[in-house]
C-alpha positions in Angstrom: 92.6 101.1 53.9 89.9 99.1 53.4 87.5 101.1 55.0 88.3 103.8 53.0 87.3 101.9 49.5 84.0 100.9 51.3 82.9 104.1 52.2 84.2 105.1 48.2 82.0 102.6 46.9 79.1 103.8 48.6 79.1 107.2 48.2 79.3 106.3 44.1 76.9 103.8 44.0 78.8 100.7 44.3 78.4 97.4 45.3 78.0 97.5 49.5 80.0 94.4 51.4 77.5 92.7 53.5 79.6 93.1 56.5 78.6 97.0 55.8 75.2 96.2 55.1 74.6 94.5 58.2 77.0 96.9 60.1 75.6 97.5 63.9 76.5 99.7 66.9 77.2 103.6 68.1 80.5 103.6 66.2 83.1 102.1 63.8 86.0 101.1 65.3 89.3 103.3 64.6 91.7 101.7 61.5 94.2 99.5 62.1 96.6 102.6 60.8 95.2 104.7 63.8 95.5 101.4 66.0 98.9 100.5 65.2 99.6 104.6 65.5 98.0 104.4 69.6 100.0 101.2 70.3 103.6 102.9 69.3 102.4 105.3 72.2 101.1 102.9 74.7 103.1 100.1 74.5 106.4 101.4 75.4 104.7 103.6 78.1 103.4 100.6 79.8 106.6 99.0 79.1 108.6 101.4 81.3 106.0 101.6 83.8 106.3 98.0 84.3 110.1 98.0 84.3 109.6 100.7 86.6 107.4 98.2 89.4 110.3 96.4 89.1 113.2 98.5 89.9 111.6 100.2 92.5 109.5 97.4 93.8 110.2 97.3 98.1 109.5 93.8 98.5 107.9 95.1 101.9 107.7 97.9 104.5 111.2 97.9 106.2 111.3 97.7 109.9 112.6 101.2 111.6 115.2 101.4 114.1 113.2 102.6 116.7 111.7 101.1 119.1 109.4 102.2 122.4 107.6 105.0 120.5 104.3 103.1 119.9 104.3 101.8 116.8 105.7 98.2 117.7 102.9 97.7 119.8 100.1 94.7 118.4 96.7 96.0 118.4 94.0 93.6 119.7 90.0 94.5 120.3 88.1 94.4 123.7 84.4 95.1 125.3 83.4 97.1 128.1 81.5 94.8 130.2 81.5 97.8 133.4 81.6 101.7 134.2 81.1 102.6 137.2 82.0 106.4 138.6 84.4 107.5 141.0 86.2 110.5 142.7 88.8 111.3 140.6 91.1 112.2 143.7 91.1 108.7 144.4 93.3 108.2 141.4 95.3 111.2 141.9 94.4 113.8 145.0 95.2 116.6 143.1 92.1 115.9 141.1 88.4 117.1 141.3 85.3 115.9 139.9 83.8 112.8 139.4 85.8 110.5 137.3 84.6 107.1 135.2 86.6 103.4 135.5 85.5 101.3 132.6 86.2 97.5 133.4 87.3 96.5 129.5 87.6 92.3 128.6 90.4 91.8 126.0 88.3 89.8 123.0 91.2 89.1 121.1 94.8 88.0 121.3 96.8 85.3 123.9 95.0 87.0 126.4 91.2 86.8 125.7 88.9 86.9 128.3 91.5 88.9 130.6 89.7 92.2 132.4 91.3 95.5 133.1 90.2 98.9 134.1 90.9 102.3 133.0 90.4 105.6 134.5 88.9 108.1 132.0 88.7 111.4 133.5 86.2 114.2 132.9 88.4 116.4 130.7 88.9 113.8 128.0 86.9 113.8 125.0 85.9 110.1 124.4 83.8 108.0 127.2 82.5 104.6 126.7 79.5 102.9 127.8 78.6 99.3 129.0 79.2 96.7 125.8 80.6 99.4 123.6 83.5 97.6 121.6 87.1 99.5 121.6 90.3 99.2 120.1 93.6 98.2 122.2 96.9 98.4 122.3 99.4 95.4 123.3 102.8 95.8 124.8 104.3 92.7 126.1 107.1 93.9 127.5 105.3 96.5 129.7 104.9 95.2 133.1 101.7 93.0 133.4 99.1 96.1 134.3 100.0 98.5 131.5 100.3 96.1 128.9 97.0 97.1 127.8 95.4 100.0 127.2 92.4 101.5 125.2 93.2 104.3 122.3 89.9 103.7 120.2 86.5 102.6 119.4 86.0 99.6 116.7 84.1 101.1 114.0 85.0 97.7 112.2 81.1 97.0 112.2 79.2 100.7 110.8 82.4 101.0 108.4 82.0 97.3 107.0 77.8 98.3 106.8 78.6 101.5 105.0 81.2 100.0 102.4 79.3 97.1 101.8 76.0 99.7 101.0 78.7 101.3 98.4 79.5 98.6 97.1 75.8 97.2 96.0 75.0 100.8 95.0 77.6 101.2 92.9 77.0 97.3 91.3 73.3 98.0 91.3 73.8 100.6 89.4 76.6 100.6 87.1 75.9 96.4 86.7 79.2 95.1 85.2 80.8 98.2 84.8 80.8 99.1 88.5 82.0 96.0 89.5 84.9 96.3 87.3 85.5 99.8 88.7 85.2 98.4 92.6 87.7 95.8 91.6 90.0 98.9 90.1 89.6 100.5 93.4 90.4 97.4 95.3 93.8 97.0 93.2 94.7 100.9 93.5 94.8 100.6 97.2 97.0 97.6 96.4 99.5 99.8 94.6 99.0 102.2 97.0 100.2 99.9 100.0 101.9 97.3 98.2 104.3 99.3 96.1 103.6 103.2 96.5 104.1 103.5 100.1 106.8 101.0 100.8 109.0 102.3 98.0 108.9 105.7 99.8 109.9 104.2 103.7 112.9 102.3 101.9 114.1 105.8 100.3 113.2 105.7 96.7 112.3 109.4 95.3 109.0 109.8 96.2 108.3 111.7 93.2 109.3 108.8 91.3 107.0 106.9 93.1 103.9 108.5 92.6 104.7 108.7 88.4 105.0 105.3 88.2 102.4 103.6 90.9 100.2 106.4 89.2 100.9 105.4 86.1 100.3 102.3 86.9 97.0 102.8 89.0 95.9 104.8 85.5 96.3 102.1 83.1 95.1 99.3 85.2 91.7 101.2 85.9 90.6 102.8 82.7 91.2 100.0 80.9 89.6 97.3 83.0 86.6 99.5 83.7 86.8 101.0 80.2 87.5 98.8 78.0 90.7 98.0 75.8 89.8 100.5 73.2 90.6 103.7 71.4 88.4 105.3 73.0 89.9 104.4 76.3 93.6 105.1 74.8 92.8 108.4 74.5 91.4 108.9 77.8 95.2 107.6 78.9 97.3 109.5 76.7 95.1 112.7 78.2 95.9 112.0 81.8 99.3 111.0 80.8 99.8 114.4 79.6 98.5 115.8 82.2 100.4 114.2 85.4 103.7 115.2 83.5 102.2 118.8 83.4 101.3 118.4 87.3 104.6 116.6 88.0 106.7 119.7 86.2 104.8 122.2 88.0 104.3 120.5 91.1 108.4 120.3 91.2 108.9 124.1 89.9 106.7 126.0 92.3 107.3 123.8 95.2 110.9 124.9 95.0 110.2 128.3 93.7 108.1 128.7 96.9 110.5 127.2 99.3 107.9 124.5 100.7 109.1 122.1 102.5 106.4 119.7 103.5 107.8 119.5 106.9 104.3 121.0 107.9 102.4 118.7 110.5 103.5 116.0 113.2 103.0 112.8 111.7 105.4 114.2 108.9 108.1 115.1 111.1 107.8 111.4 113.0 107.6 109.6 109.7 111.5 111.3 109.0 111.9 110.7 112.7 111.4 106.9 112.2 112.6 107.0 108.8 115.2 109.7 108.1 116.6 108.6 104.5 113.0 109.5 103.0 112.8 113.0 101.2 110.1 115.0 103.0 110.1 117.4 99.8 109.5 114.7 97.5 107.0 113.1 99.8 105.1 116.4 99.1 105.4 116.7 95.4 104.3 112.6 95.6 101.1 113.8 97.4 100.2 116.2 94.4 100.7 113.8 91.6 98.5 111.2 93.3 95.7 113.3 94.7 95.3 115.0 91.1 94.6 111.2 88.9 91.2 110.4 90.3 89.8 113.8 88.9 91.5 113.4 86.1 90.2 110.0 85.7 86.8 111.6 85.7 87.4 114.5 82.8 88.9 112.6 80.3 86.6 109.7 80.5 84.1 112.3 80.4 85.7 114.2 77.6 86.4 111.2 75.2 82.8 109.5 75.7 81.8 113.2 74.5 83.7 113.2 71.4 83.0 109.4 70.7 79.3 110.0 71.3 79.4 113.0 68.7 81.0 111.7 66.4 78.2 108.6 66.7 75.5 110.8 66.4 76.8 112.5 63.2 79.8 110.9 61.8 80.2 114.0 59.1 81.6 116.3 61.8 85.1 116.9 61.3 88.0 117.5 63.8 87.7 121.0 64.4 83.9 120.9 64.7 84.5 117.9 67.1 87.0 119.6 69.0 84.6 123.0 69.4 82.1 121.0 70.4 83.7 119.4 72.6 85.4 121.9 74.8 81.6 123.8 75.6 80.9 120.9 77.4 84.6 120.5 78.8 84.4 124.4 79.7 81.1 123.6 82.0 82.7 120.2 83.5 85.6 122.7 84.2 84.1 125.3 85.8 82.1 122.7 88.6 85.0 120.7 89.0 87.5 123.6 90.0 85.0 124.8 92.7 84.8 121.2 93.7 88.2 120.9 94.7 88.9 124.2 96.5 85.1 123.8 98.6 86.6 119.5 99.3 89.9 121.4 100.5 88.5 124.3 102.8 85.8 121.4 104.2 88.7 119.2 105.1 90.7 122.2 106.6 87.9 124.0 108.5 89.2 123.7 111.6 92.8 125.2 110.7 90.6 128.0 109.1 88.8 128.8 111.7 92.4 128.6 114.2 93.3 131.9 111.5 90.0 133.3 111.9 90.1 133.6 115.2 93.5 134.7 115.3 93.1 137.7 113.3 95.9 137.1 110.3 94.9 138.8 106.9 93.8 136.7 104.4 97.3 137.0 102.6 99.2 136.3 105.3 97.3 132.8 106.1 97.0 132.0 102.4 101.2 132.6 102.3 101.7 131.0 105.2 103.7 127.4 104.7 101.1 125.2 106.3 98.3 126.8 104.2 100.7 127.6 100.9 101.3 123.5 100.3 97.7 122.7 100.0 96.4 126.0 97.7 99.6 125.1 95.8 98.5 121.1 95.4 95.0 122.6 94.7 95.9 124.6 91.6 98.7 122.6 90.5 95.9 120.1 90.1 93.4 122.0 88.9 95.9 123.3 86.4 96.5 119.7 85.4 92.6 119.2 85.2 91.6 122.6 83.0 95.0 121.5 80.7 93.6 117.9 80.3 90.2 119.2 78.5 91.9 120.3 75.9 94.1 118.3 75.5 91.8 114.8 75.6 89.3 116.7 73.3 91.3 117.5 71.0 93.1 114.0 70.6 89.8 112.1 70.9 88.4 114.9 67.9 91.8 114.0 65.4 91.5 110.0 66.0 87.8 110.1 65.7 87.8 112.2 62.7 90.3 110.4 61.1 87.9 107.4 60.8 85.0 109.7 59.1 84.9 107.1 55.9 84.5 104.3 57.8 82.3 105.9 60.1 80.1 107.0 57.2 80.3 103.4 55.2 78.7 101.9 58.6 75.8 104.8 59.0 74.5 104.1 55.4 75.1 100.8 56.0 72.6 100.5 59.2 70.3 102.6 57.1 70.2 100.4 54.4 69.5 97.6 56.7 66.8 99.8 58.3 
């Protein structure tokens, strides 16, 4: 290779190519053997995952059979413009206490401007206030006084404020590169909702799903906020490793275990509505796609630590690389693990608390179905995340040591221009 002869010809005291002399930057580039090497890997992979998008692509969410069960109802927004209290036996004599009739102006829809009232009594948990702004629900067929009715607040306001403040925090701070990662995150919910979840109502393997709108998601986002690079192919072929890893055992303890995912409400009306999908699969789905955004993180984290090594002394070879490597993959390790489980028992607090007051022994909650599906999605992942380290490192150590002549021709080359 060419770089090869110009590092050759330094080292002996030959003539220097001005391209070396001048030669700039953190890092040579990896040789067009190496590239070619990478490509044979990726290109096929992202051949398959777009062929994949195709074949499954749902061209839509289909409609269910059902009908009367709430969700063919049109959602409009409203005020309250009055609250005024009331006995609540007025509304029914069995009642006692003072009760609260909000007078609520529909803001949207064929019917703005119309007024209605509701009844909130004592008992229930949300009460609303003169011009607070609520969500509705529309049912033209219902008969003219319960066509509307009130099942929220509109938090369209304070959620716009606070994901607008993200947004200029994250540009603000990461400049060009954090606008190409909101712009990743704006197309990964598109996958999500335009291909992801659609596929799974119309009965595709949900499993199959989540590998490919994953994959998908995973090559779309490192390399637009990355960079088409090496450096960034490795980063790939790391998580790629490492969601067939989760997928495998995501699919072998699930059944080993006996879980179902027929757990909670919502999944038991989603097969209601929809009874071709694969509640099972829809399960294993949920592990491969809440593992890739961690993964994202450690081998990003792990390749940039390689590259950067290698930068700073371009004489370290693979092995040294690699050992180097993995201390600081061990420590990234070790705080992302507790991150998981602490995000997982914060989000379930309230179940955990239901077992604490019950009584049940530790083992028997942990065994439990409800509680066994997410402590088995949280170590299948974490496996999948401690597996990655080193696996990335050691990838990103062989590619970036395989370019130590080059790498060398361009130090002596800036020092010589120094």
């Amino acid at each position: 290779m060419d770089e090869g002869k110009h590092g050759d010809g330094d080292r002996h005291g030959g003539p220097e190519p001005a391209a070396h002399v001048h030669a700039h930057g953190p890092a040579a580039p990896v040789s067009a053997h190496l590239r070619k090497v990478i490509a044979a890997v990726l290109i096929p992979f992202a051949v398959a995952v777009v062929v994949g998008l195709a074949v499954l692509w749902p061209g839509g969410v289909p409609a269910h059979p059902r009908t009367g069960v709430g969700f063919d109802q049109q959602i409009q927004h409203g005020r309250v413009t009055k609250v005024q209290e009331l006995p609540c036996s007025a509304v029914n004599p069995a009642d006692q206490g003072t009760c609260q009739q909000d007078t609520v102006e529909v803001t949207t829809g064929p019917d703005k401007g119309r007024a209605f009232t509701i009844v909130v009594h004592p008992s229930e948990p949300r009460h609303y206030g003169v011009g607070e702004q609520v969500v509705l629900t529309y049912a033209p067929d219902a008969p003219p006084d319960l066509q509307y009715s009130v099942v929220d607040v509109d938090r369209n306001l304070p959620m716009g404020v606070l994901a607008g403040v993200f947004a200029v925090a994250v540009v603000a701070v990461g400049r060009w590169r954090g606008l190409a990662a909101l712009v990743a995150l704006a197309i990964s919910f598109a996958v999500l909702s335009l291909f992801i979840l659609p596929a799974i109502l119309r009965g595709s393997d949900p499993l199959l799903v989540a590998i490919v709108g994953a994959s998908a998601i995973m090559l779309i986002a490192l390399y637009l906020c990355h960079g088409l690079s090496a450096r960034t192919s490795v980063a790939v072929l790391g998580t790629l490793v490492s969601l067939v890893l989760i997928g495998v055992l995501s699919l072998v303890f699930a059944g080993w275990a006996h879980l179902t995912g027929n757990t909670s409400e919502e999944t038991g009306l989603v097969h209601d509505l929809y009874p071709g999908i694969q509640i099972r699969g829809l399960l294993l789905a949920g592990f491969v796609i809440g593992s890739l955004g961690v993964l994202f993180d450690v081998t990003v984290t792990q390749t940039s630590a390689i590259w950067e090594l290698h930068a700073a002394d371009p004489g370290m070879g693979a092995r040294k690389l690699y050992r180097t490597g993995m201390r600081i993959g061990r420590d990234h390790i070790a705080s992302t693990v507790n991150t998981l489980v602490l995000a997982y028992a914060g989000a379930a607090l309230p179940l955990l608390l239901l077992f604490s007051i019950a009584h049940r022994d530790v083992f028997a909650v942990a065994t439990s179905e409800l509680v066994a599906e997410e402590i088995a999605r949280t170590l299948v992942g974490s496996i999948g995340l401690v597996a990655s380290v080193p696996v990335t490192t050691a990838l990103a150590a062989l590619i970036a040591a395989a370019d130590h002549p080059a790498a060398g021709a361009s130090r002596h080359g800036r020092h010589r221009h120094a």
